[in-house]
matplotlib code that plots the C-alpha trace (Angstrom):
import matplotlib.pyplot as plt

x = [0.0, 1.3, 0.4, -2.5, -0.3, 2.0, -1.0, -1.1, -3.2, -2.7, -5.1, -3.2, -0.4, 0.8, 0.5, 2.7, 5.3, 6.5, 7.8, 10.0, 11.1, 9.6, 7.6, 4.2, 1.8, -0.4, -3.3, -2.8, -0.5, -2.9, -5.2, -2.0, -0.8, -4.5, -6.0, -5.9, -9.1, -12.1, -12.6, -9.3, -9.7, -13.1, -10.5, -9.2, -13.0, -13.1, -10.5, -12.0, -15.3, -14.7, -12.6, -15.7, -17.3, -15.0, -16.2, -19.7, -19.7, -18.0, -20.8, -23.5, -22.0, -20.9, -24.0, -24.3, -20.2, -20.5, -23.3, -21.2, -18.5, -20.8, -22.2, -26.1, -28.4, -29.0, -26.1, -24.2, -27.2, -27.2, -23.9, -24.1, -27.0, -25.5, -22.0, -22.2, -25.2, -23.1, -19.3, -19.2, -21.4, -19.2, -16.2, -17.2, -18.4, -15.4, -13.1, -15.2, -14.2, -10.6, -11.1, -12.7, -10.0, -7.9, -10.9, -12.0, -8.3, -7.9, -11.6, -10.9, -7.4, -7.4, -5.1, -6.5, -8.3, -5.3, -4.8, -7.9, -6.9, -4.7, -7.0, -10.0, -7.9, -6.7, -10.0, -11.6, -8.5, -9.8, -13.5, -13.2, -11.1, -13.2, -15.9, -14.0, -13.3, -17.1, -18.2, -15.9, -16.7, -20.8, -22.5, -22.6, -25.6, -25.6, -22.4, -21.0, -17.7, -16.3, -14.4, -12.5, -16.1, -17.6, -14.8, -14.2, -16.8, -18.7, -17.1, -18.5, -17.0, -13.6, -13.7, -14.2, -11.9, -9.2, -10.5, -9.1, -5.8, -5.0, -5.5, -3.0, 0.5, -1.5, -1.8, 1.8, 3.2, 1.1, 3.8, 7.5, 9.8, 8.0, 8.4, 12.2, 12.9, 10.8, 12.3, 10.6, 8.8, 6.4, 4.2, 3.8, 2.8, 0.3, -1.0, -2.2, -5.4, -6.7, -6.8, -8.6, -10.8, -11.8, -11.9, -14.7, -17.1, -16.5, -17.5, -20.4, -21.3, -21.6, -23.2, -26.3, -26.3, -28.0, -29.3, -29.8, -26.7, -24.6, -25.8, -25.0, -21.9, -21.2, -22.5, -20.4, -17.2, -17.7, -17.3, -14.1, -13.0, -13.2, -11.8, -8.5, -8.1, -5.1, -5.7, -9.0, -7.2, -4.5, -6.8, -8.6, -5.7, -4.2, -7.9, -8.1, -4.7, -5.2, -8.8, -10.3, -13.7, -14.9, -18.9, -17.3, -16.1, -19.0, -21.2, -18.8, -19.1, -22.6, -23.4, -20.2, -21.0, -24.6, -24.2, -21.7, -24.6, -27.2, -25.1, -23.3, -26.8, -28.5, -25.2, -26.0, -29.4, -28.6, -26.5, -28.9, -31.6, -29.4, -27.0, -30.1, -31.4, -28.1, -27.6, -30.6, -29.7, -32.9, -31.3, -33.6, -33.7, -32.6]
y = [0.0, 3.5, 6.6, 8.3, 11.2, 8.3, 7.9, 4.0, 1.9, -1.4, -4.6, -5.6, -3.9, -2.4, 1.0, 4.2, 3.8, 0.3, 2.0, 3.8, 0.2, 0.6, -2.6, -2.5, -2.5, -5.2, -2.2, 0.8, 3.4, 5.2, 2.7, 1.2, 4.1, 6.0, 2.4, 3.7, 6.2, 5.0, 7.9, 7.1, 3.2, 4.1, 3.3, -0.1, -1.3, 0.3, -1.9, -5.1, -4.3, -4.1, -6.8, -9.3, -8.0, -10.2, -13.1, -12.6, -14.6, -17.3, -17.6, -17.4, -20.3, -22.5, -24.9, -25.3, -25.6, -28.6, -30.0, -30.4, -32.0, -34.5, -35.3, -34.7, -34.8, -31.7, -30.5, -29.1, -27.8, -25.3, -24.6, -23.8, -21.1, -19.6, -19.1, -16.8, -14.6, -14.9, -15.0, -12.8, -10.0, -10.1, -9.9, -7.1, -5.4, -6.4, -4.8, -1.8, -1.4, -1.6, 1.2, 3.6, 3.8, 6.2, 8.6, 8.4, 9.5, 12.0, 13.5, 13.1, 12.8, 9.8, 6.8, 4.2, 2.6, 2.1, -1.2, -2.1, -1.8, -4.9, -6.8, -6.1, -7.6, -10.3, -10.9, -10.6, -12.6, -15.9, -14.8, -14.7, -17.5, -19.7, -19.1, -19.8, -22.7, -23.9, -22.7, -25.1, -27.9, -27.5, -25.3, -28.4, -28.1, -24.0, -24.5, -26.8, -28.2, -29.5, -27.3, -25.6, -24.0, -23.3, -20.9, -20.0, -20.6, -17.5, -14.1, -13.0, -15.7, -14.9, -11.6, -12.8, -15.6, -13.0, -10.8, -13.6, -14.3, -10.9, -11.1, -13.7, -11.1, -8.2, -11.1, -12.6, -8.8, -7.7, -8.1, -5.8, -8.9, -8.4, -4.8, -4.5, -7.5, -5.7, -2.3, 0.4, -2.2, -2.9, -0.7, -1.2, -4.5, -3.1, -0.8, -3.7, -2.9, -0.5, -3.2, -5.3, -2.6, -2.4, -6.2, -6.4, -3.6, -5.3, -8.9, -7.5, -5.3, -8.9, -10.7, -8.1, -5.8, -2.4, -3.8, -2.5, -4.9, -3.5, 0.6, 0.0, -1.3, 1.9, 4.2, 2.9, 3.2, 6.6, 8.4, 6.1, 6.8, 10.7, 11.0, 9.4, 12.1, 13.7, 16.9, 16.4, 14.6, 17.5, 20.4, 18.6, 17.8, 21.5, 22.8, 20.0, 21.2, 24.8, 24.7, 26.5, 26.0, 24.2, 24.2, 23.4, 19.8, 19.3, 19.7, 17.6, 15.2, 14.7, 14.0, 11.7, 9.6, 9.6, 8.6, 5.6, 4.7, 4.5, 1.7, -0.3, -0.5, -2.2, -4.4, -5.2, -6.0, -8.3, -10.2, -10.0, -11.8, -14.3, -15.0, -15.2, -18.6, -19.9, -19.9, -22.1, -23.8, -22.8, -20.5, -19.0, -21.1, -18.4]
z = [0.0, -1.1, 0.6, -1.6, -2.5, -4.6, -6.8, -6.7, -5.4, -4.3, -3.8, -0.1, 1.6, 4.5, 5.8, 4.2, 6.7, 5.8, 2.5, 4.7, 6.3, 9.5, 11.0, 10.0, 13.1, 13.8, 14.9, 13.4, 15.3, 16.2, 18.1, 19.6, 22.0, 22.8, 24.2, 27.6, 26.7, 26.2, 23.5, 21.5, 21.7, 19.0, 16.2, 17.5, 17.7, 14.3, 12.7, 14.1, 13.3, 9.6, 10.0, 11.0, 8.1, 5.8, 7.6, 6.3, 2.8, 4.4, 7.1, 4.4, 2.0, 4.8, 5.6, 1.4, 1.3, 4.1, 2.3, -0.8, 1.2, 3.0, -0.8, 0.5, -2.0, -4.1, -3.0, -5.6, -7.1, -4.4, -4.3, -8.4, -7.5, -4.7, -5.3, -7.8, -6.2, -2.7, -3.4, -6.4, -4.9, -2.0, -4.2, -5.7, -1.9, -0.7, -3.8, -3.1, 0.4, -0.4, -2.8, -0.6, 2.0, 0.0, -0.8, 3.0, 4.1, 1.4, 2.5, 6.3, 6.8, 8.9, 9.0, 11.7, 9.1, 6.3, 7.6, 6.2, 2.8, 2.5, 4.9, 2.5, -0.5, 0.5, 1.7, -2.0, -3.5, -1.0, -1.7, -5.4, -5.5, -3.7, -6.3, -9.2, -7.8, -6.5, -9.9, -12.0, -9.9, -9.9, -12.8, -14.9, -15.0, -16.5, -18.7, -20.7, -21.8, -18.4, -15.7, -18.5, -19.8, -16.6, -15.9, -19.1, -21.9, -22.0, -22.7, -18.8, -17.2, -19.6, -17.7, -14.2, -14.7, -15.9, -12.5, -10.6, -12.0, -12.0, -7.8, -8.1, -8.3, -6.7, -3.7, -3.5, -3.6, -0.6, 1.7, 3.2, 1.2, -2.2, -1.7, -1.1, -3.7, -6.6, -5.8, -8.1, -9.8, -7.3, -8.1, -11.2, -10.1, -7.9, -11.0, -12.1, -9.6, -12.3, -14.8, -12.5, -11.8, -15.9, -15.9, -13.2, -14.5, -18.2, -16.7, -14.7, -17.8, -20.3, -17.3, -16.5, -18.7, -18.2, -15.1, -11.8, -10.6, -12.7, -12.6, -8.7, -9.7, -11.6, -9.1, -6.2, -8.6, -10.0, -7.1, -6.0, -9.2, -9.2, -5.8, -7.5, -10.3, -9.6, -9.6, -7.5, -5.0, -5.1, -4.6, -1.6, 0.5, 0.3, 1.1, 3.7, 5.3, 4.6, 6.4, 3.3, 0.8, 4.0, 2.0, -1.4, 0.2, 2.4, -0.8, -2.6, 0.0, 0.6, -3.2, -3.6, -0.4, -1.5, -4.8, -3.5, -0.7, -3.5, -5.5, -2.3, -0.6, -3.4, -3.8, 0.1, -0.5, -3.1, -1.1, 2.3, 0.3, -1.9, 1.2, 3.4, 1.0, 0.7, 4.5, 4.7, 1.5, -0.5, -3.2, -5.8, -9.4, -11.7]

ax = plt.figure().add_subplot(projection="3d")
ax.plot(x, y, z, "-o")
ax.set_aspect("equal")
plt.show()
């Protein structure tokens, strides 16, 4: 993870200051030495908070997940209507979240929750991962042409196949040893977030079309998006530091974080009521 004022971002890291080769804190600095208030310790709970929130797609898929591995009957049936509906939503939420912790510090100016960023990531990498891989073993029944066209066979699932892979090096470079050994190039490895960025919207683009799914989609990226133009994320940090057009960014703010509520709610909504039937293994027959 590079400091938002490097212009990169990165899929999983560490905080700004393990560039400089400091150890990177297992709480953020922050949350480490103000514990002892009450007040102070909010960001602490705030880390861990968000962090139980990566346990939620798990936690949906995991009584159709044990079914599959207990062979019940109907089994993978479920499994093939689910995964999709619950792990590739919360992909995409969870790819989402990661994003918006640059915009939040470059609007606010904290750093408690930069941690998140890499936790969020790898988070996606294991919950996108896990689909690709329930999805080559069980749509059978949707697609044809073996493992190879369940994961593949359909210009959609080219894309979110591709989405994927592409986690792959942003993954095994999320860590202080990639970092030194790759030198300058490591962020140009981590550039590679962008790409995955295009890759997603195309995927969910081929996959629903000018639906709502994939408007929300758009509407939750747009702001994250224009929060990373350059010269946009220039003009707020001096304002920001130099106290000044205090109405301009409140304004600003108000329509950016309501346009991103607008899309991420419905994206939550989705997954409340598709997550909800997989819990209790009665998915919807799309």
């Amino acid at each position: 993870m590079t400091a938002p004022q490097d212009g990169v971002e990165t899929v999983v890291a560490s905080t700004a200051s393990s560039l400089r080769g400091q150890r990177v804190p297992w709480v953020p600095r922050a949350a480490r030495t103000q514990i002892g208030s009450p007040t102070r310790a909010l960001p602490l709970i705030g880390v861990w908070f968000f962090r139980s929130l990566l346990l939620i797609p798990f936690v949906l898929m995991a009584p159709e997940i044990i079914s599959l591995i207990l062979s019940r009957a109907g089994s993978v049936a479920n499994v093939s209507a689910s995964t999709a509906d619950v792990l590739g939503t919360s992909s995409f939420l969870l790819f989402v979240m990661m994003l918006a912790v640059t915009p939040v510090r470059t609007m606010t100016g904290w750093r408690w929750h930069l941690v998140l960023r890499r936790d969020y990531g790898v988070a996606m990498f294991f919950t996108a991962g896990t689909d690709l891989t329930l999805a080559a073993l069980t749509t059978g029944d949707t697609f044809g042409g073996g493992p190879l066209g369940r994961i593949a066979g359909h210009t959609f699932l080219v894309f979110g196949t591709l989405s994927v892979f592409l986690l792959i090096p942003l993954t095994l470079t999320a860590n202080r040893r990639a970092m030194r050994w790759l030198g300058g190039h490591w962020k140009s490895v981590q550039r590679l977030t962008y790409v995955l960025w295009v890759t997603i919207l195309i995927h969910l683009a081929f996959l629903f079309g000018l639906s709502s799914f994939f408007l929300a989609a758009l509407a939750t990226s747009a702001p994250l998006a224009f929060m990373r133009v350059p010269a946009v994320r220039r003009w707020w940090h001096a304002t920001r530091k130099a106290r000044t057009h205090r109405a301009l960014r409140i304004g600003a703010a108000v329509v950016l974080i309501g346009l991103f509520s607008v899309g991420y709610s419905q994206l939550v909504h989705e997954l409340a009521i598709k997550g909800a039937a997989a819990f209790v293994q009665q998915p919807p027959s799309d």
